[in-house]
C-alpha positions in Angstrom: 84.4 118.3 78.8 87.1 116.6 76.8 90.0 118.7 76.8 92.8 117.9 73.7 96.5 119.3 73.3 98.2 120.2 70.4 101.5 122.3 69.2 102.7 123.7 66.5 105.8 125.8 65.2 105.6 128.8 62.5 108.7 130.9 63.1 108.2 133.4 65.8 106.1 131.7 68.6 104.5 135.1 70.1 102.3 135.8 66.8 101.6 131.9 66.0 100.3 132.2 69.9 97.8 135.2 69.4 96.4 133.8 66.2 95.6 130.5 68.3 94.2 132.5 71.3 91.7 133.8 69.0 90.1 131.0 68.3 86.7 130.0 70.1 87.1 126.5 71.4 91.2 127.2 73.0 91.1 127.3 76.3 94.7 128.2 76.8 98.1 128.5 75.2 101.5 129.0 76.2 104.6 129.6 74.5 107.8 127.3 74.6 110.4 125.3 73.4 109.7 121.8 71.9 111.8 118.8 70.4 115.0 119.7 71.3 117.6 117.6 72.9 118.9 120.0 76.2 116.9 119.7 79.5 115.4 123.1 80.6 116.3 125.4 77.8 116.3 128.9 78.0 115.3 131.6 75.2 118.9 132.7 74.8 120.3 128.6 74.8 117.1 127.8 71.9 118.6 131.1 69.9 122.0 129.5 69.2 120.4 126.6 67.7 122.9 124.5 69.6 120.0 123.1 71.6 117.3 121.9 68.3 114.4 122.9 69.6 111.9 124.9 67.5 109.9 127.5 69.0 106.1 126.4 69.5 102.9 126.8 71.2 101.1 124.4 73.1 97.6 124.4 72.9 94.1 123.0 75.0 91.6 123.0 72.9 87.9 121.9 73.8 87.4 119.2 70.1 83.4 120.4 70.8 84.0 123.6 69.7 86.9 123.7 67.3 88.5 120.2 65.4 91.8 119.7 65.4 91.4 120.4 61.5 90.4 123.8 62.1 93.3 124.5 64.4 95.5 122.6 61.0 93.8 125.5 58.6 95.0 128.2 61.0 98.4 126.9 61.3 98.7 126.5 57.0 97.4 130.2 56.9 99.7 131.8 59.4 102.8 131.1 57.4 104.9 129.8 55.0 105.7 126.5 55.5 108.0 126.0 52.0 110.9 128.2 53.9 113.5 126.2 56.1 113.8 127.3 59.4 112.5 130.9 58.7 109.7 132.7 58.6 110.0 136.3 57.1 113.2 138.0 59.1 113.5 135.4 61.6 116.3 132.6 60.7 117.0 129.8 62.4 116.3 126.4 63.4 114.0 127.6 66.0 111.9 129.3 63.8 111.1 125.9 61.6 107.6 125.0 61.1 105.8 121.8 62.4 103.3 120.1 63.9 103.4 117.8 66.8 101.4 115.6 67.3 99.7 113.7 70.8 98.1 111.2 69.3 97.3 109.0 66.2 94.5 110.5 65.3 96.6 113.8 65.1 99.0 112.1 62.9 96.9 111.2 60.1 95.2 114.2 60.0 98.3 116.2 59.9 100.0 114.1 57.4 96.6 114.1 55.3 96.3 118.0 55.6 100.1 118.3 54.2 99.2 116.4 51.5 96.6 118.7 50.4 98.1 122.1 51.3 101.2 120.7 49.2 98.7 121.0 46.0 98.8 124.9 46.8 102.4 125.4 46.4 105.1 124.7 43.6 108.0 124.5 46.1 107.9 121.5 48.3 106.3 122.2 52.2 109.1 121.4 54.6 107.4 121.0 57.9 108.3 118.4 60.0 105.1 116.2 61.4 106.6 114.3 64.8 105.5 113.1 67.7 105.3 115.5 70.3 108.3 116.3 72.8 109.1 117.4 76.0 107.3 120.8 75.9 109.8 123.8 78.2 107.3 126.6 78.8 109.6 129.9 77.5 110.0 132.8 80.4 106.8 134.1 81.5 108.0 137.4 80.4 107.3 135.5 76.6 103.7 134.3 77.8 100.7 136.2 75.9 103.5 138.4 74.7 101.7 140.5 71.9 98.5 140.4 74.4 100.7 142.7 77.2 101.9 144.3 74.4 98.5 145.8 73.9 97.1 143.5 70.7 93.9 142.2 71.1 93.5 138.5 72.0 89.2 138.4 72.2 87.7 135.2 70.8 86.7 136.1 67.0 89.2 139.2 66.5 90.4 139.9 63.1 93.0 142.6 63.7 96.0 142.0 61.8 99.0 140.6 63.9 102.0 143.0 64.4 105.0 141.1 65.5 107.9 142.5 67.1 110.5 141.8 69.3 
């Protein structure tokens, strides 16, 4: 089995996480910081946006069962990507959207599905499409978060997301 990676930020990383772990064909996610310049942040260092690193999820997804422009779809759906560095209540620079990408393959097809979502919105979409970082996994205690929180994370589940912190 071919396994891929891929990350993405969309403001708060815990619900962009359980809308991911949803999906048939990811195997795992984990929640972390990504594109920053400090070695080893923690969640407290990333939240006082000294540290530029945007809270993401890293993703392994099996490309048999899911494409990486699915995954794109999801990520376009699950928030608003014409806000700077927020997304509802959250503010920050951690909170910015954007895809990372692992390969070239990934790059074009996230640069080709920005052009398109673009055509759904007046305001420009600022999300930021770069090569992929050193990925910090955040504490485990921010692993699966809305999971241990008692919000279902089954394959296929449509329950809407509640996301609080």
């Amino acid at each position: 089995m071919v396994v891929e990676k891929a990350t993405f930020a969309a403001g708060c990383f815990w619900s962009v996480e359980l809308v991911f772990q949803r999906m048939v064909g990811v195997l795992s996610t984990r929640v972390g910081y990504t594109n920053g310049v400090k070695l080893n942040p923690t969640y407290k260092e990333v939240c006082t946006g000294t540290t530029g690193h945007a809270e993401a999820v890293e993703l392994e997804f099996d490309p048999a069962q899911v494409s990486y422009g699915q995954l794109l779809d999801v990520f376009w759906k699950k928030h608003d990507p014409t806000t700077l560095n927020r997304q509802g209540g959250d503010q920050g620079t951690q909170y910015r959207s954007g895809i990372y990408y692992h390969n070239d393959r990934q790059h074009t097809e996230a640069e080709e599905s920005k052009k398109q979502e673009q055509l759904k919105y007046k305001q420009p979409i600022v999300t930021e499409i770069l090569p992929a970082g050193v990925f910090y996994p955040a504490e485990e205690y921010h692993q699966q978060y809305l999971q241990k929180g008692g919000q279902c994370s089954s394959k296929g589940c449509t329950d809407k997301i509640r996301c609080y912190g």
